[in-house]
Structure formats: C-alpha cells, structure tokens
DSSP file (Angstrom, degrees, kcal/mol; ACC not computed):
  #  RESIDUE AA STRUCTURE BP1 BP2  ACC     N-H-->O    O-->H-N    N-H-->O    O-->H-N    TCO  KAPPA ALPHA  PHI   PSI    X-CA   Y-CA   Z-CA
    1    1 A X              0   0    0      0, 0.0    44,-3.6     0, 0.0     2,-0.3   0.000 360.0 360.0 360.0 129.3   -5.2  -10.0   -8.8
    2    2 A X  E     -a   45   0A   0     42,-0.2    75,-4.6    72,-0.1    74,-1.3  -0.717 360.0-179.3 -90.0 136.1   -5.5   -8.3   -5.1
    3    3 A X  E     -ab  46  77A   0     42,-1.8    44,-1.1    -2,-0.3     2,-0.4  -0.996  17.9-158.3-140.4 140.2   -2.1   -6.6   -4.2
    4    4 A X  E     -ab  47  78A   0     73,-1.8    75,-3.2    -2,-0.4     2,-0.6  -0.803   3.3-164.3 -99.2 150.2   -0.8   -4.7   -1.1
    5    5 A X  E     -ab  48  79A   0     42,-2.8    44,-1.9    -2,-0.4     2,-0.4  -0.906  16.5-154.4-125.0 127.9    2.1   -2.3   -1.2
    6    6 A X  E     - b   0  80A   0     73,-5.8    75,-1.7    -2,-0.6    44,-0.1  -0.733   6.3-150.2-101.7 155.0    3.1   -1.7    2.6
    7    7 A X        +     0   0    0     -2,-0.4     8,-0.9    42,-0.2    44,-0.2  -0.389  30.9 162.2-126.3  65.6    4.6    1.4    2.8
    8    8 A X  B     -F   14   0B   0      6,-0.2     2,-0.2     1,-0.2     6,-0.2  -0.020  36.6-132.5-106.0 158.2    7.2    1.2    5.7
    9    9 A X        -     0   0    0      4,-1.3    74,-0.2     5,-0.2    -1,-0.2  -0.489  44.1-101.0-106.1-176.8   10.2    3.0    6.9
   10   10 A X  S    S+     0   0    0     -2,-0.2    75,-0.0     1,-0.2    -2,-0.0   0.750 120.2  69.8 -59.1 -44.1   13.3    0.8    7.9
   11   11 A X  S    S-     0   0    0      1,-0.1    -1,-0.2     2,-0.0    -3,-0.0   0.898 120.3-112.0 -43.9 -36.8   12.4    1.2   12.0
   12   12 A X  S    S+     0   0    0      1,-0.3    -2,-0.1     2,-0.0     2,-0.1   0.498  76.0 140.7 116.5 -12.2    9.4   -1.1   10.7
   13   13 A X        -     0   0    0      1,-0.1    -4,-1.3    -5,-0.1    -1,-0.3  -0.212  63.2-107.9 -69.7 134.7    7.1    1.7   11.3
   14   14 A X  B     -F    8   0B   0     -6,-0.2     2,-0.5    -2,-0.1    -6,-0.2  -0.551  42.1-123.3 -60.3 168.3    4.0    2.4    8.6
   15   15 A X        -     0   0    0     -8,-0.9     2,-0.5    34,-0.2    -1,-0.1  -0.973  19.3-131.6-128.6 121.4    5.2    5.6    7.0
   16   16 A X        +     0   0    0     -2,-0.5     2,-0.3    34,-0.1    36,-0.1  -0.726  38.5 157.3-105.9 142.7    2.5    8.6    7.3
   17   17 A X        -     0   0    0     34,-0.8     2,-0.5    -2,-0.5     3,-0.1  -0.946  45.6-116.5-155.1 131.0    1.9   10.2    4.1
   18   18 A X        +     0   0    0     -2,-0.3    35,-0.1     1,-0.1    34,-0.0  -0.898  30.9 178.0 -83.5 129.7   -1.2   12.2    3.3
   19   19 A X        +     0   0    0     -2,-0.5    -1,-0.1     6,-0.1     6,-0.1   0.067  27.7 150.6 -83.1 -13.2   -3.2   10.4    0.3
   20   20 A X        -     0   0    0      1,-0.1     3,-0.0     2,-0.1     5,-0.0   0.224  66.3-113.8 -10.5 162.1   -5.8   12.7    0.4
   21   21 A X  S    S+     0   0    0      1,-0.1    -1,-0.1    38,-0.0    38,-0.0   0.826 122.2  40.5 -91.9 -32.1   -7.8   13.5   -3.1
   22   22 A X  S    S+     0   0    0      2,-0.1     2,-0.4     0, 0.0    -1,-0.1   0.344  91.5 106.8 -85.2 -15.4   -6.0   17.3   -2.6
   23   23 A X  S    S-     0   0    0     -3,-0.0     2,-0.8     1,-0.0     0, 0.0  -0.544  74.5-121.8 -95.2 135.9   -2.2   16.4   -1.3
   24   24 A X        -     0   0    0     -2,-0.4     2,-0.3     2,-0.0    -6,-0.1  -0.746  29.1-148.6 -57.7  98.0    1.0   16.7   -3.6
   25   25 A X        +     0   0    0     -2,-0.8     2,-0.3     5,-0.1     5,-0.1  -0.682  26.9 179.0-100.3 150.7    2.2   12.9   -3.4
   26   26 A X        -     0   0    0     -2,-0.3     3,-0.4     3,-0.0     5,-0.1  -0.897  37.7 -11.4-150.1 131.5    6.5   13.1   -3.7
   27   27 A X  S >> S+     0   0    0     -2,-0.3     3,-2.9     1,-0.2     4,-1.7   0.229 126.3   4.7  80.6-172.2    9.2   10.6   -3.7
   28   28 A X  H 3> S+     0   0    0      1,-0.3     4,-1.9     2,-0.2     2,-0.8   0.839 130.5  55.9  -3.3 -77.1    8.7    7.0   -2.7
   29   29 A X  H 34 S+     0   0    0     -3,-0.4    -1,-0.3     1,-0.3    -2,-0.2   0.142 103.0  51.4 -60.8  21.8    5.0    7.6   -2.4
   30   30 A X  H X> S+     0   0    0     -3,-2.9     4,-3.2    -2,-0.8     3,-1.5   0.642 106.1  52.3-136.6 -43.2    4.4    8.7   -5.3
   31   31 A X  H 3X S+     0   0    0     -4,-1.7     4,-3.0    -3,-0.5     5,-0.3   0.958 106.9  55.1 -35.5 -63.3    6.0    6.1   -7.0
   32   32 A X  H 3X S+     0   0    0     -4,-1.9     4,-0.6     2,-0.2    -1,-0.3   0.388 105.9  51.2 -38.4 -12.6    4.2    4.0   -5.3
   33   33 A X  H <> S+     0   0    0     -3,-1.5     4,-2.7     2,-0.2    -1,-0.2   0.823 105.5  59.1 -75.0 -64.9    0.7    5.7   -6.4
   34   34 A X  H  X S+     0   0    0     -4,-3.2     4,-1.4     2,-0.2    -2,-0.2   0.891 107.3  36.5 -72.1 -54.8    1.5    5.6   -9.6
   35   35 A X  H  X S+     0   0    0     -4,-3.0     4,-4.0     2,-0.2     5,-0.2   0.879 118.2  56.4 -40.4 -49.2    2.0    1.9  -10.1
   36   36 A X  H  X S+     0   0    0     -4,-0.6     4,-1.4    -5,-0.3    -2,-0.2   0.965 109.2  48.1 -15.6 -84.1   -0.9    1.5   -7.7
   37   37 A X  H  X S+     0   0    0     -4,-2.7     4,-1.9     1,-0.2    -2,-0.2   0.676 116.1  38.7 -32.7 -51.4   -2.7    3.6  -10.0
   38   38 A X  H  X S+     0   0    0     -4,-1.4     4,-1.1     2,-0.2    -1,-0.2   0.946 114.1  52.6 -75.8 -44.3   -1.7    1.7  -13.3
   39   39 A X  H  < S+     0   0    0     -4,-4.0    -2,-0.2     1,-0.2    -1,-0.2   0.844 115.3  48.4 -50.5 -34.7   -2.0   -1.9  -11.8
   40   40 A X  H  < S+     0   0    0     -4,-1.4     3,-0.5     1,-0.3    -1,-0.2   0.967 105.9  50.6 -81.4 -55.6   -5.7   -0.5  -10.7
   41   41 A X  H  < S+     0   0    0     -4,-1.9    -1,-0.3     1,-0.3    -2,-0.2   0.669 104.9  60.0 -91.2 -20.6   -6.8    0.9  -13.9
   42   42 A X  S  < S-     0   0    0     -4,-1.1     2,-1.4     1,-0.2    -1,-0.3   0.259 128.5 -97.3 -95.8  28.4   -5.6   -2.9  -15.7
   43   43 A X  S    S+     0   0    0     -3,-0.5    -1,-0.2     1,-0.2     0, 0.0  -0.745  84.3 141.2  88.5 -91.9   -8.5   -4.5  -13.1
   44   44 A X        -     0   0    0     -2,-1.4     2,-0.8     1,-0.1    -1,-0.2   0.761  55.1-132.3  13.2 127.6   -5.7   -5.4  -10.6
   45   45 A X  E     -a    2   0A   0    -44,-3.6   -42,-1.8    -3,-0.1     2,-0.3  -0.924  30.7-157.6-104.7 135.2   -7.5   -4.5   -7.1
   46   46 A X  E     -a    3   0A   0     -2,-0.8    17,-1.0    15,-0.5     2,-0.3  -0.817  19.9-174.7-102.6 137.9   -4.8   -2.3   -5.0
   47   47 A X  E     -ac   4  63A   0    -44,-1.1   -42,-2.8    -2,-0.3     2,-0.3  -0.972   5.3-169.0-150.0 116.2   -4.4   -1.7   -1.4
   48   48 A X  E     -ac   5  64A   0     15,-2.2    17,-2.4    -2,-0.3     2,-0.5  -0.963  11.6-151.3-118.9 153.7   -1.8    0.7   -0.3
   49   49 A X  E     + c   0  65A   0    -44,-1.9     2,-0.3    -2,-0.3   -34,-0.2  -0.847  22.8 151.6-140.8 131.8   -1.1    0.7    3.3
   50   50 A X    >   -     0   0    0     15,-3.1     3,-1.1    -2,-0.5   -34,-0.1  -0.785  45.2 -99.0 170.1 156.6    0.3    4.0    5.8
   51   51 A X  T 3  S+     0   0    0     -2,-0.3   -34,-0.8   -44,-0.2    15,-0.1  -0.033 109.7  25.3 -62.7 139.9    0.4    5.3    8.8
   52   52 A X  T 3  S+     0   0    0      1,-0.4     2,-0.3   -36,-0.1    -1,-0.2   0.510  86.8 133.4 110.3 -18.4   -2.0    8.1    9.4
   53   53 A X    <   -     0   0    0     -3,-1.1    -1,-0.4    12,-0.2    14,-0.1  -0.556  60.8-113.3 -95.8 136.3   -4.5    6.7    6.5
   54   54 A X        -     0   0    0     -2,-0.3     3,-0.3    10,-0.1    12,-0.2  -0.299  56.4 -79.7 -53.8 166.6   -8.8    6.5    7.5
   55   55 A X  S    S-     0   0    0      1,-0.2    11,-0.3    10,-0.2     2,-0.1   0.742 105.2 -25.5 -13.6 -62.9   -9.8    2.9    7.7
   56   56 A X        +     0   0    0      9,-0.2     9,-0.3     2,-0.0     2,-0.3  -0.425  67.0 174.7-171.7 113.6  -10.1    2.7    3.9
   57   57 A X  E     -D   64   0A   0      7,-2.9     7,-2.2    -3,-0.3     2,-0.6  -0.750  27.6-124.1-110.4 171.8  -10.7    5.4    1.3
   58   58 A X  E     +D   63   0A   0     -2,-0.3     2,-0.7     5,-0.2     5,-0.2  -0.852  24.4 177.6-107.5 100.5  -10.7    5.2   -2.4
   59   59 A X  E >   -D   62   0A   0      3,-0.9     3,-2.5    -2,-0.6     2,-0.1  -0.856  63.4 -46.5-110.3 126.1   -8.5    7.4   -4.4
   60   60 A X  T 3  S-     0   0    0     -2,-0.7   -39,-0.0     1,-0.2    -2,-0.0  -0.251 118.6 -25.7  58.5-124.0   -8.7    6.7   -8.2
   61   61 A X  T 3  S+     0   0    0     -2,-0.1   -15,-0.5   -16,-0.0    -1,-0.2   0.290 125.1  73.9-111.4  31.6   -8.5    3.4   -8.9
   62   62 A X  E <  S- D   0  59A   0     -3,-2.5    -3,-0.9   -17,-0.1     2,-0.5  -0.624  73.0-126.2-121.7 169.0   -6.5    2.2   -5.7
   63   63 A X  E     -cD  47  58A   0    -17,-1.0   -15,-2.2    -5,-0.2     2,-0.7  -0.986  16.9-155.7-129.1 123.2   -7.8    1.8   -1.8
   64   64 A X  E     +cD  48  57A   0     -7,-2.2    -7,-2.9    -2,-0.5     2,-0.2  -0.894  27.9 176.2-114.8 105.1   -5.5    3.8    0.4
   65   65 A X  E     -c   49   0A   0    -17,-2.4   -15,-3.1    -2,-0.7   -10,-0.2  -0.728  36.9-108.4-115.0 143.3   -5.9    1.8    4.3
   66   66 A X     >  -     0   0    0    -11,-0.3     4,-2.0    -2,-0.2     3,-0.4  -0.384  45.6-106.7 -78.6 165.2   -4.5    1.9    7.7
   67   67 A X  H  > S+     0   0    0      1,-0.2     4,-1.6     2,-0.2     5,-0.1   0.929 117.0  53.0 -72.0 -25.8   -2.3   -1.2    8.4
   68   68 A X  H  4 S+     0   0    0      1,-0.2    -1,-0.2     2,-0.2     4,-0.2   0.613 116.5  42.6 -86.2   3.7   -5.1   -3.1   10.8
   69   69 A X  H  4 S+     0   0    0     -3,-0.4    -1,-0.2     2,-0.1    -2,-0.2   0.785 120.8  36.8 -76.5 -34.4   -7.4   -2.6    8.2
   70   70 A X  H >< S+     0   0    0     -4,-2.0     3,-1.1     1,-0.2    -2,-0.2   0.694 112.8  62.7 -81.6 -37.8   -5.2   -3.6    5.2
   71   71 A X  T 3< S+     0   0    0     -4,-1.6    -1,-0.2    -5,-0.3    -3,-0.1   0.735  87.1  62.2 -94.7 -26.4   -3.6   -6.0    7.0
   72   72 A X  T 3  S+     0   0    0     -4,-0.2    -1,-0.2    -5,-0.1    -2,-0.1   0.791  90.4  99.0 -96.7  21.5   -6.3   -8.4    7.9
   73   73 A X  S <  S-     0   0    0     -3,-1.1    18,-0.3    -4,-0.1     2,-0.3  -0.103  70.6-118.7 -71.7 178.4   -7.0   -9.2    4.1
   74   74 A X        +     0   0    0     -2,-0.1    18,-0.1    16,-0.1     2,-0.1  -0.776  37.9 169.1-127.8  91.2   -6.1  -11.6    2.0
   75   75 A X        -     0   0    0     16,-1.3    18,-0.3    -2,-0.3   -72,-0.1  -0.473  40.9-134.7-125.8 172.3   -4.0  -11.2   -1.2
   76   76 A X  S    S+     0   0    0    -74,-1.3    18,-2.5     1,-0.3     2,-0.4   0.797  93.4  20.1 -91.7 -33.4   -2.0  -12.3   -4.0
   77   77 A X  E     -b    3   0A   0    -75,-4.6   -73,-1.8    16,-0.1     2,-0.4  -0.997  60.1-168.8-138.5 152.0    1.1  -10.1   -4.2
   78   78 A X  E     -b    4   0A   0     -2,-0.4    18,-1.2   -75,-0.2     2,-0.3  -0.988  14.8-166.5-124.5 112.9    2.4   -8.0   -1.0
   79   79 A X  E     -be   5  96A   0    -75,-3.2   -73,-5.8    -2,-0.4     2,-0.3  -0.924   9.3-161.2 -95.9 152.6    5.4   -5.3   -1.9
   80   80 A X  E     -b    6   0A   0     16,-1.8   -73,-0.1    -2,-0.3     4,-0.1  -0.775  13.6-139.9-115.7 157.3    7.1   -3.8    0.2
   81   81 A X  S    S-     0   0    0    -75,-1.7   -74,-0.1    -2,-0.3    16,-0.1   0.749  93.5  -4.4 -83.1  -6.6    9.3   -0.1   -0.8
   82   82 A X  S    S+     0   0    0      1,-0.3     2,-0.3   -73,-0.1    -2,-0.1   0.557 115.7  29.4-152.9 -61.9   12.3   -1.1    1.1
   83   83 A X    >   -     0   0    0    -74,-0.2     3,-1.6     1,-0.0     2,-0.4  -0.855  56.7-120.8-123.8 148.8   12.9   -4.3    3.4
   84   84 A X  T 3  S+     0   0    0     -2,-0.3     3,-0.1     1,-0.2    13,-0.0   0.235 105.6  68.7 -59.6  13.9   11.8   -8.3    3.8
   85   85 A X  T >  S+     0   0    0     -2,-0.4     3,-2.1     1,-0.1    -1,-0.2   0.334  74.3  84.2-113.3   7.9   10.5   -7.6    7.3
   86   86 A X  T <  S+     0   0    0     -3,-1.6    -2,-0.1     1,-0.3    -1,-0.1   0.778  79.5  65.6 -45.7 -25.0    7.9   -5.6    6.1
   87   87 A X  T >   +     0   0    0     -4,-0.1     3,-1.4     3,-0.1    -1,-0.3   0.076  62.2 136.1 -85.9   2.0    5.9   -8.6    5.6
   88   88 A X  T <  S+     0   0    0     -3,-2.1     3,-0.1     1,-0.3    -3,-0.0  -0.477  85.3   4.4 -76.1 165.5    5.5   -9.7    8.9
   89   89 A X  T 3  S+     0   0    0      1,-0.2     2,-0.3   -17,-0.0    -1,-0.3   0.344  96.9 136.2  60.4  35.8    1.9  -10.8    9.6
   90   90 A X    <   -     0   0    0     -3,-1.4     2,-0.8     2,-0.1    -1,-0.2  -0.667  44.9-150.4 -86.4 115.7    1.2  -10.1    5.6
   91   91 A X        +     0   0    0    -18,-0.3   -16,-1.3    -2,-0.3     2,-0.2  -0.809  51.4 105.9-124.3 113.0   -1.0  -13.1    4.1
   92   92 A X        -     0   0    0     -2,-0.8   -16,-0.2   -18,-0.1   -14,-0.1  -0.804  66.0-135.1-174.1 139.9   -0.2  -13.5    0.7
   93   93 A X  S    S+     0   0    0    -18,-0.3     2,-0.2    -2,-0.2   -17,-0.1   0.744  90.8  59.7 -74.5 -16.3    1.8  -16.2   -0.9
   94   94 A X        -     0   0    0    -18,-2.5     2,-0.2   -19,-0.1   -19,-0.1  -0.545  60.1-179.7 -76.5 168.6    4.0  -13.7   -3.4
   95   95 A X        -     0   0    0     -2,-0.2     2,-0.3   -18,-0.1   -16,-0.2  -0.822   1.9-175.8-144.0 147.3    6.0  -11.2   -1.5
   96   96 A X  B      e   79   0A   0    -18,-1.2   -16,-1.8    -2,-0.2    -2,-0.0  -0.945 360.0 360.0-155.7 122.2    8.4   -8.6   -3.9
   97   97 A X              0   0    0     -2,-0.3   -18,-0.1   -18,-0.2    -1,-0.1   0.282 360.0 360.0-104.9 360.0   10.8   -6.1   -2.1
C-alpha cells in the first residue's frame, strides 16, 4: 500500500523538521517516523512530507520528500498530524486525520 503522512502546522504550512540520517527526531515527528518506519518495514511504501526536506531521500525504510515532490504522486492512504485541510491537492482515495 503507498501512504503519505503530510506533516503540516495548523497555518497550513509544511512543517520543517530535519530527517537527516544524523538529526534527533522529537515530538510529533517522531511519532510520525516511527509508524512510517514500521508501516515501511511490513512492505507498506511510505512517503513523509516537510518543509525544508531534498526532493526525496531515503531514510530506513521510509522516503522523506518536499511537498511538490510528494505531492504529485499517487497513493492509497494520506494522514495528516493534525487537520482535514491538509489534504488539499492530496490524490488518494483514503484520507485519516
């Protein structure tokens, strides 16, 4: 199953967070990682999305993307960490806040 997790403040804004192979992931993001991480490692292909992030790198078993990179795939489940407008311009037919 392809999933994104957009990784958004409340403004609507991507939320920049280093994903680096070397950064200390905290909080929110870290949650997020970690589920990433597990979903990845059961085949599930993962896409996490924030501001600040290369084009696309690979950390572990997840792909850590800027949002016009992330954004112009095409997947099965989109979460979002906080609100239902996160989704705008999202293409995927589940969507999970």
């Amino acid at each position: 199953m392809r999933l994104i997790f957009l990784n958004k403040m409340r403004d609507g804004e991507f939320r920049a967070f280093d994903y680096s192979e070397n950064a200390k992931i905290r909080g929110a993001e870290r949650t997020v990682f970690c589920l990433g991480e597990a979903l990845g490692r059961r085949g599930h292909e993962v896409v996490i999305t924030c501001a600040g992030a290369p084009p696309s790198i690979r950390r572990g078993h997840v792909t850590v993307a800027d949002p016009d990179t992330a954004l112009q795939g095409v997947y099965d489940v989109a979460i979002s960490n906080n609100f239902a407008r996160a989704f705008d311009g999202v293409n995927a037919p589940t969507k999970i806040v």
